[in-house]
N, C-alpha and C positions, 0 to 999 in steps of 0.2 A: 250881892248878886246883880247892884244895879249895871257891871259891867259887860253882863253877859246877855241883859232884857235884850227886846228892841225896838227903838226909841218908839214906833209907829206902831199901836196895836192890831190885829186883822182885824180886815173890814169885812161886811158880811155882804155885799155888792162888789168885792175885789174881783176882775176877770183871769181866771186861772185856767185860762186858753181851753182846747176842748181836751178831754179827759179819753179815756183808752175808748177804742173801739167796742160797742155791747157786744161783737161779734167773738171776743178772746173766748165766751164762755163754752163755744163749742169748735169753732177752731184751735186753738192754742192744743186741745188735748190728740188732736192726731196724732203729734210725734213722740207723745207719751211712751215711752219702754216699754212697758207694761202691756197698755196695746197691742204694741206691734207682736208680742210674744203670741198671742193668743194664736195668731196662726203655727206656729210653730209645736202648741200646746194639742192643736187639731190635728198633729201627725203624728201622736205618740202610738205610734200601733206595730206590733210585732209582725212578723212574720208568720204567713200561714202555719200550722202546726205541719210536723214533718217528724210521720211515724219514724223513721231508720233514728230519730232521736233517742227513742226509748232505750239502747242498743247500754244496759248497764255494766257491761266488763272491764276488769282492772284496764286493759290494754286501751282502752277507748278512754277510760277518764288518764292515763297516763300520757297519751297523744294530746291531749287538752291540756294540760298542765306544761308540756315542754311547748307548745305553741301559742301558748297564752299565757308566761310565768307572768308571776306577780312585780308588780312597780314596787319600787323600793324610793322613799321618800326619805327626807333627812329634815327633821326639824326641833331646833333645840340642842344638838349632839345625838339626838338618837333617829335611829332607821327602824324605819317604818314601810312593813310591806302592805301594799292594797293591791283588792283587785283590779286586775286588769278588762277595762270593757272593749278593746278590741274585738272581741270574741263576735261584738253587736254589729260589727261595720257592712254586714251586709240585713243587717232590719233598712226596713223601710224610712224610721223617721234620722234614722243615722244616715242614710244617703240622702236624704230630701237638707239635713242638717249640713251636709258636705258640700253640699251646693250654691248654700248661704251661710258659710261659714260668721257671716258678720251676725246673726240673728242670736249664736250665745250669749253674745256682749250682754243682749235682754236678761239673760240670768243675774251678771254682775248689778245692772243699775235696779232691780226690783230689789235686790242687795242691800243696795242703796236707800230705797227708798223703803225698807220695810228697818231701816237703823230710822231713818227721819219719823218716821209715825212712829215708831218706842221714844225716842229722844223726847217727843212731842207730848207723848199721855204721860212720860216721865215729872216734864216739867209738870204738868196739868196737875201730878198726881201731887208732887211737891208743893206746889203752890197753888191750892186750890180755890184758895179763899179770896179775896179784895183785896189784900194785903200785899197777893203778890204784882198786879198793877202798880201801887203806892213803891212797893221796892224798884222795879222796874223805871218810874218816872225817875228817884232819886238815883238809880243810875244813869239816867239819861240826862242829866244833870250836874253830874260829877264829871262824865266826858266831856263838857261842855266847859266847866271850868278848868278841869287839865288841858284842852283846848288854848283857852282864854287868860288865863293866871297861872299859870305855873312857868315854869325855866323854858319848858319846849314850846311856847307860844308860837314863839320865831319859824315853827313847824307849819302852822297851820294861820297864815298871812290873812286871807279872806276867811270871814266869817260865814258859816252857813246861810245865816237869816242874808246879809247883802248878797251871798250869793244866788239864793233865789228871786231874791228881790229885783236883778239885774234882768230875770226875764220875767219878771210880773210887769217891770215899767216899759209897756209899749213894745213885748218881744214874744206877746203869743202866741202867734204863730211855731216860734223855736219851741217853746214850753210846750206846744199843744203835741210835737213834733218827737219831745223826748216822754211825755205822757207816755205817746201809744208804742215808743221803745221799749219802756220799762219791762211789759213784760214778754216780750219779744227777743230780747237781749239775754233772761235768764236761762230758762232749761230748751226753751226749740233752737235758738242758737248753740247750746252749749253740746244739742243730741246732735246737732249738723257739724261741728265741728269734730265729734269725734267719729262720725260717720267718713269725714273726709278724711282724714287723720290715720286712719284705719287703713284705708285705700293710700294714701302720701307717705309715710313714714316707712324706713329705708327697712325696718325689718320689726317683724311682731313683738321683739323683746321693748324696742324703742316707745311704739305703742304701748304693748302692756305697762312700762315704767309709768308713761304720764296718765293711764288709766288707773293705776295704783295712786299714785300721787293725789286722783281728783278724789276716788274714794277715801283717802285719809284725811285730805281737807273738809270733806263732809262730816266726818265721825268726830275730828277733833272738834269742830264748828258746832257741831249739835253740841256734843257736851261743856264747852265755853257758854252758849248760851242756854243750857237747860240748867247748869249750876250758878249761872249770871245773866239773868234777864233784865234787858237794854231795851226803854222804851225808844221807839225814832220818834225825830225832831217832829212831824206833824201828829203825832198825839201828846206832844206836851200842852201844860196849861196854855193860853192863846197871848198871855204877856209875854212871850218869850219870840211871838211874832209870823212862826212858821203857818203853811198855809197845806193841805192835803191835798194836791194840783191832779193824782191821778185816779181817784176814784171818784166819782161826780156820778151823779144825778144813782143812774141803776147799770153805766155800764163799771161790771163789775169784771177781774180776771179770775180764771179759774187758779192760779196761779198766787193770787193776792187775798185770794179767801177761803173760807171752809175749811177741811183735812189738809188742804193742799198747804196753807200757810198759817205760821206762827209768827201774830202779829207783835211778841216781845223780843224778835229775834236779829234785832238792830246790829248787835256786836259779837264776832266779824262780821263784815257783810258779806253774805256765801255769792251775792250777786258778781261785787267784784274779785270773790276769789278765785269764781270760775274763770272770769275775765282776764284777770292774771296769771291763771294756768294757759291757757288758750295764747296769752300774750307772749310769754315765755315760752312756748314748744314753739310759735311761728319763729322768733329770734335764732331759737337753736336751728330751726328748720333752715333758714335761711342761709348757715354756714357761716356767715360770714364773722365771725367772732372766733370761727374755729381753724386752725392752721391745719388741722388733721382730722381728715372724714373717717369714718369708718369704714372696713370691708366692702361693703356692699354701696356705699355711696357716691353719686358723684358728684360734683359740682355743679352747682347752679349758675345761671345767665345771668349774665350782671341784672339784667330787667327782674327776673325773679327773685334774687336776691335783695334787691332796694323793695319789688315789693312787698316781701314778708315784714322787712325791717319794719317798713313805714307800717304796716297793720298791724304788728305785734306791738307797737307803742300806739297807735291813735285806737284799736278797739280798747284797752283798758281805760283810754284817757276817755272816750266815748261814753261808757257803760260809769265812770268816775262821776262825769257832769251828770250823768241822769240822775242817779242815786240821790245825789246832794240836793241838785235843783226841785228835784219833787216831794225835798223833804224825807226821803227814805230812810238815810242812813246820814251819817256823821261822818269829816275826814278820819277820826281817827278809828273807825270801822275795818274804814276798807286798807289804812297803816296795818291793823292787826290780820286782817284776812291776807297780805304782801306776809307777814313774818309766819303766818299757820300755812303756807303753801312753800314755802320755803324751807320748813322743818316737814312739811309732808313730802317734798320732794328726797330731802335726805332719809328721812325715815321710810321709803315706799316699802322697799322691801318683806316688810317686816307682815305682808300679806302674804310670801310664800311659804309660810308657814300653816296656810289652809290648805296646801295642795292635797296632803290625804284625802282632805273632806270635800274634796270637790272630785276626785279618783272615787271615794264612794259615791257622793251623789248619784254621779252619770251612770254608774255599774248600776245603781237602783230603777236608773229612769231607762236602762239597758239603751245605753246610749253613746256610742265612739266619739270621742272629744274631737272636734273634725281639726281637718290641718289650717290653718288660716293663712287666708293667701298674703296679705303684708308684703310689700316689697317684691314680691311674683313677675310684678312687669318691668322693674329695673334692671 
């Protein structure tokens, strides 16, 4: 293992530039999903009661049936009829819903985040004991030596340890700089981006595709690391050289601790998987790869086109250097989060197979699925 140490052990006086803002613990959670629903949750209210409803005759519930037939779903080879919640589009919280159509998405990402908390007490439940740490380190050390000794070394040129090393010598400033990124870079960037995206993207399917995509990188991510816990490189033993550059003193992220993070969750890195979804939709956005637009698209300006390019390749390389530099994760994390976004892009689909269950949901919450506007203004 002497080839993977590093030759300088930490020093306990090392300047490890300044650390995240104390402020992440109550800003960062603004743009929280979850959140933002609550107003949405405040409007679930029917419509005043409306005696001529009473009205129980065959002919009355027969007009209701031909004017409200049932959705017919397909999933697996078989059709599936559900109710149809039309019937609600004129409730109250189904026109306040129409109006911000972007406010359902909050459905999807509590989605989201209610797989991450199971994924999370999963592992907890699995590996309860001290043991599972000790397993954790000797994976975080095995990536290190597939790294360093094996045939695909020639992958991974710079080593971790030098490459933090290059902003510990005399470049705090930069360190201190990609600190207060880190968490900055993960979910409020990643919720702004699909906020924008939403509004950008030429039509709701284009959207919903890379919406699908981030959610199967999450689900497959969780369960890679809740059945293979990867300690990162700053909580290895301290021979090995790494340095913890973003948590210091008490400012702490809401993002980096408590419920919200699992600290053995190194490989893939869900950091840079976002980043590389996000990297790859601005590429396709940009057209320029593509000889044939869609329907509904049109050509971009050469100016917008160079700059999607340029951002779609500098944000992942950006959010790449943080990860590494502050010790988060390992090159070959964020290798494996590029191959689970890549198989999550082909596999997205395989979510429309919830649509019954999401035609019931809304029929419960008496609620019309509103139209999303997507592409509206092109």
């Amino acid at each position: 293992m002497a080839s993977i140490t590093a030759p300088v052990p930490p020093s306990s006086n090392q300047d490890l530039g300044q650390p995240q803002f104390a402020s992440h613990k109550w800003v960062e959670p603004i743009p929280q999903p979850e959140s933002q629903s609550l107003g949405l949750l405040d409007q679930d209210k029917l419509e005043p009661f409306d005696e001529h409803e009473l009205s129980d005759s065959s002919s009355d519930d027969l007009t209701k049936a031909s004017k409200y037939p049932p959705k017919k779903r397909q999933c697996c080879g078989v059709v599936f009829k559900t109710p149809n919640s039309s019937r609600f589009a004129n409730h109250r919280h189904s026109r306040f819903i129409q109006k911000f159509p972007f406010l359902l998405e909050m459905f999807y990402w509590a989605f989201n985040y209610t797989i991450y908390v199971s994924a999370k007490g999963l592992g907890e439940l699995i590996f309860s004991t001290d043991g599972m740490w000790e397993l954790a380190e000797k994976h975080g050390i095995a990536v290190l030596t597939f790294e360093h000794e094996s045939p695909f070394s020639f992958l991974f040129p710079p080593r971790e340890v030098a490459f933090q090393q290059f902003f510990l010598n005399g470049r705090q400033a930069m360190l201190s700089f990609l600190n207060r990124n880190y968490s900055w870079v993960h979910i409020p960037a990643t919720i702004s981006f699909l906020t924008w995206y939403y509004y950008a993207a030429p039509t709701h399917a284009h959207f919903a595709a890379v919406r699908r995509m981030m959610t199967l990188t999450n689900i497959l991510s969780f369960a890679i690391f809740t059945a293979w816990p990867c300690m990162p490189p700053r909580l290895l033993p301290k021979e090995y050289g790494f340095f913890d550059t973003v948590r210091q003193d008490s400012a702490q992220s809401v993002w980096a601790t408590g419920k919200f993070f699992n600290q053995l969750a190194a490989f893939p890195s869900l950091h840079f998987g976002y980043a590389f979804c996000v990297g790859v939709t601005m590429l396709y956005h940009s057209g320029i790869f593509r000889r044939r637009l869609g329907r509904r698209e049109k050509r971009l300006s050469r100016f917008w086109q160079v700059f999607y390019l340029v951002a779609g390749v500098a944000y992942p390389g950006f959010v790449l250097t943080i990860i590494v530099a502050t010790a988060n994760h390992y090159w070959l994390d964020a290798l494996a989060a590029a191959f689970v976004v890549g198989f999550s892009w082909l596999c997205n689909r395989v979510f429309l197979v919830l649509l019954p269950l999401e035609d019931l949901f809304l029929f419960c919450l008496r609620l019309e699925k509103p139209e999303p506007t997507t592409g509206r203004s092109k």
